[in-house]
C-alpha positions in Angstrom: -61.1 -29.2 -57.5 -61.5 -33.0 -57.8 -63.5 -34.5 -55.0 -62.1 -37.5 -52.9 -63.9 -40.8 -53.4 -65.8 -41.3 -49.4 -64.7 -44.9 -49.7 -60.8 -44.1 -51.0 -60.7 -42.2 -48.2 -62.2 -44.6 -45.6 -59.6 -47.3 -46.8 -56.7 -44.8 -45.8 -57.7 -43.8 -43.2 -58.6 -48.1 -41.9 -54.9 -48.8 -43.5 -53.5 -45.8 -41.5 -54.9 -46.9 -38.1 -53.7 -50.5 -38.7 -50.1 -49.4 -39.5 -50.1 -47.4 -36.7 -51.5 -50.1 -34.2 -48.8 -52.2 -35.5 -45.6 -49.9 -35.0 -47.1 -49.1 -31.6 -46.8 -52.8 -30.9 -43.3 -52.9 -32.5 -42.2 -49.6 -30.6 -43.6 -51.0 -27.3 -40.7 -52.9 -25.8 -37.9 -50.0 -27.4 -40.4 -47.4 -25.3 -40.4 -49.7 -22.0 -37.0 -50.0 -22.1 -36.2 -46.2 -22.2 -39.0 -45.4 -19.4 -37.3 -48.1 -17.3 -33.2 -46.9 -18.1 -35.0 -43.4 -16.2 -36.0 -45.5 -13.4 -34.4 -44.3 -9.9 -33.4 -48.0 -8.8 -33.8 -51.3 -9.9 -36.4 -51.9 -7.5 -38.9 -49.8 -9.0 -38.7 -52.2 -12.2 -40.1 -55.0 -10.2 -43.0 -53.6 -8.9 -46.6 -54.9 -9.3 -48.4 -53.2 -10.4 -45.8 -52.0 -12.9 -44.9 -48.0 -13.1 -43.5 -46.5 -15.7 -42.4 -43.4 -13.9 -40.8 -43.1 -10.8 -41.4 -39.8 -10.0 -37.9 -38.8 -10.8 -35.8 -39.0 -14.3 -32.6 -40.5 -13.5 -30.2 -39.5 -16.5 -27.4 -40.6 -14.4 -27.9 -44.3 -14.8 -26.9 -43.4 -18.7 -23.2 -41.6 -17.3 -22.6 -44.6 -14.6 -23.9 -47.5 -17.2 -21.1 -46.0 -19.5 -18.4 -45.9 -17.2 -19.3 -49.2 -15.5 -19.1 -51.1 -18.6 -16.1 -49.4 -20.1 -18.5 -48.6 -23.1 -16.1 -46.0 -24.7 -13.4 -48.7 -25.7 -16.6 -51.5 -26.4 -17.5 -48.4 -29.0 -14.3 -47.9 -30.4 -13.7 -51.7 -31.1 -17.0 -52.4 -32.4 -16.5 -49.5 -35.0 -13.2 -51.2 -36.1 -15.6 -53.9 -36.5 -18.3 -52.2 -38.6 -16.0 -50.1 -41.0 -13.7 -53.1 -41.5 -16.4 -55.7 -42.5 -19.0 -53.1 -44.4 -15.7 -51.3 -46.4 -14.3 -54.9 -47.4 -17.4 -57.2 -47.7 -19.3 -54.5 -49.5 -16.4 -53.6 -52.2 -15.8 -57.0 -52.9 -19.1 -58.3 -53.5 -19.3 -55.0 -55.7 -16.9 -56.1 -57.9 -17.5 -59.8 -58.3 -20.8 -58.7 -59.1 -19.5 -56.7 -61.3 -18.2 -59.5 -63.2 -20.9 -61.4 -62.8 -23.2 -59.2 -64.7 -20.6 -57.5 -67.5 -18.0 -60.2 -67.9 -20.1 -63.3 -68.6 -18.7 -67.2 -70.4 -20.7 -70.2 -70.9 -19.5 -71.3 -67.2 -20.8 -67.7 -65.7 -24.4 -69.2 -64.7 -22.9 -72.1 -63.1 -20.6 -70.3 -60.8 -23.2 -67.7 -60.0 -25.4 -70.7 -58.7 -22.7 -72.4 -56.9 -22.0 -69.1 -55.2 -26.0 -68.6 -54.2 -25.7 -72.3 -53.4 -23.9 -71.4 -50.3 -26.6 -69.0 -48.7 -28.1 -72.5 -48.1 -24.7 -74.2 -45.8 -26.3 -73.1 -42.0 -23.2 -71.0 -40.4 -23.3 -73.6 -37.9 -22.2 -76.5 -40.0 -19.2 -74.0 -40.8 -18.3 -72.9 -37.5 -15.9 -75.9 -36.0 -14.3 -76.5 -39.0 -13.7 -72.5 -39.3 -12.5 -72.5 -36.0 -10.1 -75.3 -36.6 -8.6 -73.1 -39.4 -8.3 -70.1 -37.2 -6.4 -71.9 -34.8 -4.2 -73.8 -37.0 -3.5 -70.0 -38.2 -2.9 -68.0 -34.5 -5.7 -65.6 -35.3 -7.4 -66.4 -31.9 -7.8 -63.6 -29.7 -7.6 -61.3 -32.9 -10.4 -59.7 -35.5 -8.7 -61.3 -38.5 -11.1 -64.5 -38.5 -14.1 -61.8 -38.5 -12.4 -59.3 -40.9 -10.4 -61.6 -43.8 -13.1 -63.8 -44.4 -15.1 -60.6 -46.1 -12.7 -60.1 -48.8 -14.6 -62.9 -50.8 -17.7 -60.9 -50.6 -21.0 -62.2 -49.5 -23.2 -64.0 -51.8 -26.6 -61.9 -50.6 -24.6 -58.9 -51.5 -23.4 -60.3 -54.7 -26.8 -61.5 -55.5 -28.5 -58.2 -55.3 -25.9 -56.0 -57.0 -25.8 -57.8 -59.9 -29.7 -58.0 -60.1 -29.4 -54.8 -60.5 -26.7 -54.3 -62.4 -28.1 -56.2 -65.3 -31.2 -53.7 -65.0 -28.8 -51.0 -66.5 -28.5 -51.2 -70.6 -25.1 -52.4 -71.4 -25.3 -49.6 -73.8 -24.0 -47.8 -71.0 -21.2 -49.3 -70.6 -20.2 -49.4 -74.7 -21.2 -45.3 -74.5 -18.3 -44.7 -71.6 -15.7 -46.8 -73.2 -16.0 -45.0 -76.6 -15.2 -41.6 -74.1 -12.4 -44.0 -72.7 -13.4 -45.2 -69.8 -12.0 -48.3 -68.4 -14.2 -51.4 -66.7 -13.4 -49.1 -62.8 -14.4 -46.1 -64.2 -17.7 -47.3 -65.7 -18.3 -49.3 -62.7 -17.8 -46.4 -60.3 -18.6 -42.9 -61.8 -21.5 -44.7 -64.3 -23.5 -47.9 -62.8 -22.9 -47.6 -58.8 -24.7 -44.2 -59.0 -27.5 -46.0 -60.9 -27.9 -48.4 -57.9 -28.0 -46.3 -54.4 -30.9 -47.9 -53.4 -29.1 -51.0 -53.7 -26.0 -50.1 -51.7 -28.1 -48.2 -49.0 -30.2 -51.4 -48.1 -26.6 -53.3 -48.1 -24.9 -51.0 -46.1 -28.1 -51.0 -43.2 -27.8 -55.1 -43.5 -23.9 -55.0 -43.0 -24.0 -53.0 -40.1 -27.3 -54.1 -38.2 -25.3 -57.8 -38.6 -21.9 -56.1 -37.5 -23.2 -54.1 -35.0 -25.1 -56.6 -33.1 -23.0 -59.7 -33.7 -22.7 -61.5 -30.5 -21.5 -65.2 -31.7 -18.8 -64.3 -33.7 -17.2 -62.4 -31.2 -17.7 -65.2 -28.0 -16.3 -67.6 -30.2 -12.7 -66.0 -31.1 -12.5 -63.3 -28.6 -12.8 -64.9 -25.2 -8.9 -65.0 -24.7 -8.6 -61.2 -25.9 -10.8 -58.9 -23.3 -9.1 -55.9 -25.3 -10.8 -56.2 -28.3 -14.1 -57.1 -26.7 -17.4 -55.7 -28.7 -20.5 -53.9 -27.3 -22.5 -57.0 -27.5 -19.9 -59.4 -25.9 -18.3 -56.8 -23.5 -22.2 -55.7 -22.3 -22.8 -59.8 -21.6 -19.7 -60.3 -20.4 -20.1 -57.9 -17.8 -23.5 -58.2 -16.3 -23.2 -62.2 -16.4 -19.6 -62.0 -14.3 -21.3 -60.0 -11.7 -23.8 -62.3 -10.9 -26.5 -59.6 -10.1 -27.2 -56.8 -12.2 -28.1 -52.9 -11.6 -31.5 -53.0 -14.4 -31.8 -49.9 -14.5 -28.0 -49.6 -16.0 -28.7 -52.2 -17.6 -31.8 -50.6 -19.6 -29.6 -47.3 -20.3 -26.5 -49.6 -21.7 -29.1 -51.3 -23.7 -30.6 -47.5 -25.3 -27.7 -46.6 -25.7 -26.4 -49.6 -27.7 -29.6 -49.0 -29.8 -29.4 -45.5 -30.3 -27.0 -46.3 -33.7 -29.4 -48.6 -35.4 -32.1 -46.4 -35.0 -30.2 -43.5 -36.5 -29.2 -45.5 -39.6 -32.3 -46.5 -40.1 -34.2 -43.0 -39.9 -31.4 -41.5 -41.9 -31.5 -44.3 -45.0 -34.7 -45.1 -44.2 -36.1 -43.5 -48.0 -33.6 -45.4 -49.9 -33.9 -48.8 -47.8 -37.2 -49.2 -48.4 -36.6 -48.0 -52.7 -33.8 -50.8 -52.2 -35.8 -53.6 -50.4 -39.2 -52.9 -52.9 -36.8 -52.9 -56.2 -35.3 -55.9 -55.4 -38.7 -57.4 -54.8 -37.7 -58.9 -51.4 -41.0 -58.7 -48.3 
């Protein structure tokens, strides 16, 4: 049996406790804010010196924050959201990375560039004339301005599929059309399965953004209550009541989290295989 090196096993064990301090740090607020949606009343938030127990857990604030804010049509419209904007985005940056990486010209580079030239236009600068658009169009007050916009793909998403698409031997490709597979079949059945990693990280991006996307909602949804997300319809609500219940407040706010936490535990493995191959910190 091989004997540990003393001062291998001092550096894990110093790397261990600093990784730990850290995600305590990082976990601190998440933790508050579930110790203070149990609170019994609002009240026992604000006082000095703070408690983080009341004495009693009060699961109820989850059942009344959920039927106060309507939160079972927020959910329902923000998942028309998500699936909408991951299923097109995703499949269309797929493919034009697709031909990015397989179906190249002299011009390819170029394009490619001009396309990764416009991760650097701030969505701001965008925004009013997009909105002009929109209107000139009678989407206001509808999800197409938030939806058909994806079908061009994003050029983050583009960017990292075809890095690493052009990691897989082309010879791949030649071996699956002598079988006689056409350009979809070699794209689906051989390289996507090569790049998992890839499409988990993309996925966990596109809804993280979609799930918590507050701006794009205010700005083309005000006139349409009914299609209100959980972010906007959560805002919307506490701010036209003036005063707020925190302790609903605090349980809306877990419960709005609960998903992303999920996705991230669940994909967690090929997230970080995704985020280290692609050599992004």
């Amino acid at each position: 049996m091989l004997k540990k090196n003393p001062k291998k096993v001092v550096t894990n064990v110093l790397f261990f406790v600093i990784a730990l301090k850290i995600a305590v740090f990082f976990a601190l607020p998440f933790i508050y804010m579930i110790l203070m949606s149990l609170m019994e009343s609002s009240n026992s938030i604000f006082e000095y010196p703070p408690k983080l127990y009341s004495g009693v857990l009060q699961f109820s604030n989850f059942t009344a924050a959920w039927k106060e804010i309507n939160m079972g049509k927020l959910l329902l419209n923000t998942m028309i959201m998500v699936v909408s904007q991951m299923a097109i985005g995703i499949f269309a940056s797929i493919l034009i990375a697709y031909g990015f990486s397989r179906f190249k010209n002299k011009y390819s580079n170029i394009f490619f560039v001009v396309l990764l030239s416009t991760m650097m236009i701030p969505w701001v600068v965008t925004m009013i004339p997009s909105y002009a658009l929109f209107e000139k169009l009678g989407w206001l007050g509808t999800r197409l301005p938030l939806i058909i916009p994806w079908i061009g793909g994003s050029a983050f998403n583009v960017f990292m599929i075809k890095q690493f698409l052009d990691d897989i031997p082309v010879e791949l490709d030649e071996a699956a059309k002598i079988d006689g597979a056409g350009s979809f079949t070699t794209l689906f059945r051989i390289l996507l399965p090569q790049i998992k990693p890839c499409l988990a990280t993309l996925f966990v991006y596109a809804f993280i953004n979609s799930w918590c996307d507050y701006v794009g909602p205010s700005i083309y949804f005000q006139s349409n209550p009914d299609i209100f997300t959980l972010s906007l319809g959560m805002q919307m609500f506490f701010s036209s009541t003036g005063s707020a219940d925190w302790t609903h407040v605090m349980a809306a706010s877990v419960m709005f989290s609960i998903p992303m936490v999920l996705i991230i535990t669940f994909a967690q493995k090929a997230f970080v295989r995704g985020v280290t191959s692609s050599g992004i910190k």
